[in-house]
N, C-alpha and C positions, 0 to 999 in steps of 0.2 A: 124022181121026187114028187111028194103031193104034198096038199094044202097041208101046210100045219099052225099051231099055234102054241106059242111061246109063253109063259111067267117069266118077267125079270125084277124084282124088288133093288133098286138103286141104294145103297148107303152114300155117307157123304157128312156136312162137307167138308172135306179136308182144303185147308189154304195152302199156297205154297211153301211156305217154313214146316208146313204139320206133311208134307206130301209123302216121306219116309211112311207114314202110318197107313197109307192106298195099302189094300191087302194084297199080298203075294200068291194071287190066283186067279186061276183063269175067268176073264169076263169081259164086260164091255166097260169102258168109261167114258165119261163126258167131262170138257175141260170148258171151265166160264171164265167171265172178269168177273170181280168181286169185288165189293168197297169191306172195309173192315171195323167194324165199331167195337173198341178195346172196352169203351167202358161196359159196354152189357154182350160181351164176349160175342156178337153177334157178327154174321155175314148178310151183304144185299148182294144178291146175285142180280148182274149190269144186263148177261149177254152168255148165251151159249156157242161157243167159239169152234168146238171139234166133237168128234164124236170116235174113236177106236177102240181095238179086239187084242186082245193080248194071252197067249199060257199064262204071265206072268205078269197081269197089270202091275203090281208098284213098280218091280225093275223096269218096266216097258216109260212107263212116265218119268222115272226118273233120271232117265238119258236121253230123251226123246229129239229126234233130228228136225221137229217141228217146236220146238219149244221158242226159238226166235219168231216163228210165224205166230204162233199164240199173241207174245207178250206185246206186237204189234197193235193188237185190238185195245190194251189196256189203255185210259184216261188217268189223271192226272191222280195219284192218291189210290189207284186200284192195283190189287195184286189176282194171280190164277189160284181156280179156284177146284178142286175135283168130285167126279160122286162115281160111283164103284156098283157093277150089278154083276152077280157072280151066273156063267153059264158054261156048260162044259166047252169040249173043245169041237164036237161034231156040230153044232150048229152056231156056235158062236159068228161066225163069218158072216154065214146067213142072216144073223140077229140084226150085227152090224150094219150090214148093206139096208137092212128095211130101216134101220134109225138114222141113218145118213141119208136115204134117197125120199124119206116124210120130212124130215128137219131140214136138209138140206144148213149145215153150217159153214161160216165162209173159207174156214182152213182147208175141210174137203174136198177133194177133187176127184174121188174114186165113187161110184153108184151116186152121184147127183145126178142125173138124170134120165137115169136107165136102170133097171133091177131084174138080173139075172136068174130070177130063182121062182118056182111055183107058189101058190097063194102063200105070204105069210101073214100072222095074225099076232101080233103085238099087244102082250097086256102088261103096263108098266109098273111099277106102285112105290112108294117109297121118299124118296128128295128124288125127284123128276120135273124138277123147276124149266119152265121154258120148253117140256117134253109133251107132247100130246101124248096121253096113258092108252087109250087103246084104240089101236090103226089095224088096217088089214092094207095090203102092199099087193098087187100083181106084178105076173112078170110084163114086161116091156118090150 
């Protein structure tokens, strides 16, 4: 492998009752707390909580065996909250590990603090709330 560099543009944000709507394709996701304000249809993103790689993001979060660990982080009146960056499947992994081992969030515990892979180069764009938009990652 060598240096490479990535585009990933985030959509988002889908809350938990709208989560069916995370698209049914391969990418990375990030999962937040959120406060919800009904009158001007808005979300306040609290807190960036996880960071995964999915074929299949919406299936992947909507059965997810960390979903109790999430909802841990939430405060009183906060619901999950998701954003969606679509990338194929041969480097998706890779993508992952550089946005988990730069964020470091507290549900993860796989590449927090080692990253296995030659230079990678991160350019984000989109709802990347809490995301640093462009990082470059060594291996370790």
């Amino acid at each position: 492998m060598a240096a490479q560099e990535f585009s990933i543009e985030f959509d988002g944000y889908w809350r938990e009752p709208n989560k069916s709507k995370v698209p049914n394709k391969s990418g990375i996701y990030c999962v937040y707390t959120c406060s919800y304000n009904s009158n001007n249809k808005t979300v306040d993103l609290k807190k960036l909580v996880y960071i995964g790689e999915s074929a299949d993001v919406g299936s992947r979060i909507s059965n997810h065996e960390h979903q109790s660990d999430w909802e841990k982080h939430l405060n009183n009146g906060e619901q999950l909250c998701y954003t969606f960056g679509e990338i194929g499947s041969t480097y998706r992994e890779r993508c992952e590990a550089a946005m988990i081992f730069k964020h470091n969030p507290p549900v993860n515990d796989k590449t927090t603090s080692s990253f296995p892979y030659d230079q990678t180069t991160l350019k984000l764009s989109g709802k990347t709330a809490f995301l640093v938009c462009n990082f470059t990652v060594n291996r370790t």
